[in-house]
C-alpha positions in Angstrom: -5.0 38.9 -38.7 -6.8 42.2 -38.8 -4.6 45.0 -39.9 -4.6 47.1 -36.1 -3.5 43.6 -34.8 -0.5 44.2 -36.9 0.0 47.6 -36.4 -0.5 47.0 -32.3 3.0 43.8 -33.4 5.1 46.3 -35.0 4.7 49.4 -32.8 6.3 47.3 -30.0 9.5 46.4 -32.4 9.4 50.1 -34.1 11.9 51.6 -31.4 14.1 48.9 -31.3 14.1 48.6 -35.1 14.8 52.6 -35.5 17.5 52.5 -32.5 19.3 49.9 -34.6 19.0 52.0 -37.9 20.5 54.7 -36.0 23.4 52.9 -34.2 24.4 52.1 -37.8 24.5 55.1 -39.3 23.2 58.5 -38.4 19.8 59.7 -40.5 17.4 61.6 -41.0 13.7 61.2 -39.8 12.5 60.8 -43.9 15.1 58.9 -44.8 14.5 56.7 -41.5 10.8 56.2 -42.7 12.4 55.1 -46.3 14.7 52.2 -44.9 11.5 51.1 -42.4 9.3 51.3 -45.7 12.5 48.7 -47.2 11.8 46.0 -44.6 8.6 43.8 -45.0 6.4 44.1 -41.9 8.3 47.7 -40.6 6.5 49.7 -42.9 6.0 53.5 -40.8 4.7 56.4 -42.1 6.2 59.9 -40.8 3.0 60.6 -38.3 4.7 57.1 -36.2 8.0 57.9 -36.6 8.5 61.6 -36.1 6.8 61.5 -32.9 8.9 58.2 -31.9 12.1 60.4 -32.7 11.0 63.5 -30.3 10.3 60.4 -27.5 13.9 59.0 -27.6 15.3 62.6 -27.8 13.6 63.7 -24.9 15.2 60.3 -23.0 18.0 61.1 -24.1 18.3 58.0 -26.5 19.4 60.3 -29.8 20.7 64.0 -30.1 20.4 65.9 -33.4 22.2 68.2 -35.5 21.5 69.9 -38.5 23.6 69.1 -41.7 23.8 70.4 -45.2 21.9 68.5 -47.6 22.8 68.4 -51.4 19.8 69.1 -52.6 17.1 71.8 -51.0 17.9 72.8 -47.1 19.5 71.5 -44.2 18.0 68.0 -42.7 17.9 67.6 -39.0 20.1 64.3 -38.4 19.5 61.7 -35.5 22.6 59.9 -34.1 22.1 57.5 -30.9 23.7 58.3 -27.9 26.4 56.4 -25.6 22.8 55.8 -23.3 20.9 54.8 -26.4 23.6 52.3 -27.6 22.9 50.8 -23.8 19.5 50.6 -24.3 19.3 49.2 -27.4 21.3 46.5 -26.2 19.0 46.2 -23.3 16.3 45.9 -25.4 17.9 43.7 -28.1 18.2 40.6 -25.5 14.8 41.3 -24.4 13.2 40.8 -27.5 15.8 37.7 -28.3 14.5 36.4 -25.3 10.7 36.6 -26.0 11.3 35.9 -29.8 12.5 32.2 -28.2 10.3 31.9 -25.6 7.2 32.5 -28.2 8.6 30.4 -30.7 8.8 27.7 -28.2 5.1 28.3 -27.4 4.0 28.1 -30.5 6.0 25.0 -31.8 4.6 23.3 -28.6 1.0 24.4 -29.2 1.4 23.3 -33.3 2.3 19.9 -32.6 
């Protein structure tokens, strides 16, 4: 698989992947690109994710605030909001959906 083929895969699952990070635990965009960069195939550099973040803020998905950080100035925190913890949801059973309907597909078309 070429590597844009890939990159085309994981952009579809980045938003859901980043509104789950953030219905964990409130963070910040560097520190988002850090846990992304922890799980194999979610790898996303700050020039994807930044401009992912500004997308759900503008739909209202996340709000931010500025916090103190212990080292150097403040960060700029994303939390998800009562509408983003509904759309993750949304989008949760969709991809649970087609996750079983491919994996049907291609158990069929293996055999």
């Amino acid at each position: 698989m070429r590597a844009t083929d890939t990159s085309q895969l994981r952009k579809g699952v980045l938003e859901i992947a980043v509104l789950a990070l953030l219905d964990a635990s409130d963070s910040y965009g560097r520190q988002l690109v850090e846990r992304l960069g922890g799980v194999p195939g979610l790898l996303a550099g700050p020039g994807t994710v930044y401009p992912l973040l500004t997308r759900l803020e503008k739909n209202g998905l996340v709000t931010t605030a500025w916090r103190d950080s212990p080292q150097g100035p403040p960060r700029k925190y994303y939390c998800l909001t009562p509408r983003g913890r509904r759309h993750l949801a949304a989008q949760a059973a969709a991809w649970d959906q087609l996750h079983d309907a491919l994996t049907t597909v291609l158990r069929e078309v293996s055999r």
